[in-house]
C-alpha positions as CSV (number, residue, x, y, z in Angstrom):
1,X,53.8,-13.0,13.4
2,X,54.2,-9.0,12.6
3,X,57.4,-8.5,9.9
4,X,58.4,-6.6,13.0
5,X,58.3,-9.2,15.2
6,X,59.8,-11.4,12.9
7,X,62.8,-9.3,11.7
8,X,63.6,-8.3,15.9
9,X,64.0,-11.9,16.3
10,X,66.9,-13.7,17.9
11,X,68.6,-17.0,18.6
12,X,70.1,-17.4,21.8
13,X,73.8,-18.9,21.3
14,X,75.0,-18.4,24.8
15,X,73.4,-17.9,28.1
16,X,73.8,-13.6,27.5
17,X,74.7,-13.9,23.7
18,X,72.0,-13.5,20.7
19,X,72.4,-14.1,16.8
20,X,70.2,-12.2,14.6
21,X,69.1,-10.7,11.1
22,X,69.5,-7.3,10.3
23,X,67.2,-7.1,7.2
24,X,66.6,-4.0,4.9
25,X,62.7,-3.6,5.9
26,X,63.6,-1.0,8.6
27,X,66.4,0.9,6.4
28,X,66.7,4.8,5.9
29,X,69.0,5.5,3.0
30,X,70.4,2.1,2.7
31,X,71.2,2.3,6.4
32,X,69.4,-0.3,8.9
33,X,66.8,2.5,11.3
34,X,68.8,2.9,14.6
35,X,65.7,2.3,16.8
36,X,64.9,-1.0,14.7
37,X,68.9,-1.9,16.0
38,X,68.1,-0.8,19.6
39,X,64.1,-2.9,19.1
40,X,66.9,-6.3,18.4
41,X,68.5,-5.1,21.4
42,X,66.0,-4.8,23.2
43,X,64.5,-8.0,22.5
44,X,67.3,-9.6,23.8
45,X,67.6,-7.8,27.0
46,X,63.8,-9.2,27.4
47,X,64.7,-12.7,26.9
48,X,66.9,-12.5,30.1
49,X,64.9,-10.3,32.3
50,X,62.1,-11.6,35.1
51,X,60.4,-8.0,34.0
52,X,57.7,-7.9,31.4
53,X,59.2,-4.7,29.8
54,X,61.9,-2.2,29.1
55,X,61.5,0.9,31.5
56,X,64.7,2.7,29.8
57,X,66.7,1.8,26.7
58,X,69.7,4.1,26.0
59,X,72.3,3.3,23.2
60,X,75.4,5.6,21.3
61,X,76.4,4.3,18.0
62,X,80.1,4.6,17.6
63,X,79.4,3.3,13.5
64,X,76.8,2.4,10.6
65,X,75.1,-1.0,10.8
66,X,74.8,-3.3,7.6
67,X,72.4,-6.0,6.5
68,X,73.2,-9.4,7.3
69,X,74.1,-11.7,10.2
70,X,74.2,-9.9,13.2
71,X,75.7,-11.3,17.0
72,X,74.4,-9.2,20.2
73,X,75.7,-9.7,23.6
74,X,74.1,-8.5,26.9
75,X,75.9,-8.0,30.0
76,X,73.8,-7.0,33.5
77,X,75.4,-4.0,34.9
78,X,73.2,-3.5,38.3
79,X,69.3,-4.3,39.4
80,X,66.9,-2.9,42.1
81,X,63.4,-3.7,42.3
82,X,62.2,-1.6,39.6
83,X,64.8,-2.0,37.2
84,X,66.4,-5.1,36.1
């Protein structure tokens, strides 16, 4: 497995909720990468989906991310039959 793969990955806890790693491999400044956050994010959003990828992945960060333990949650807003 890539140290990609491996640091995007995620153990389901819930039916929509995900408990991760945020590790320092993908850090600028000290800071954990903002599209590495949105890759964990991602990767969750694919765990649930019937689709094979991510069309459009948008995200506003309201604060700085941190290493260590990290808990994602997903929540389907609306579907058609190219987006999920």
């Amino acid at each position: 497995m890539h140290l990609f793969d491996r640091d995007i990955s995620l153990i389901a806890q819930e039916p929509l909720r995900f408990a991760g790693t945020i590790t320092d491999n993908w850090s600028v400044n000290g800071n954990p990468d903002g599209g590495y956050i949105m890759a964990m994010l991602g990767n969750a959003i694919l765990q649930k989906s019937e689709k094979k990828k991510l069309v459009i992945l948008t995200a506003n960060f309201i604060s700085r991310s941190c290493q260590g333990q990290a808990w994602l949650a997903i929540e389907r807003i609306g579907s058609s039959r190219q987006f999920e």
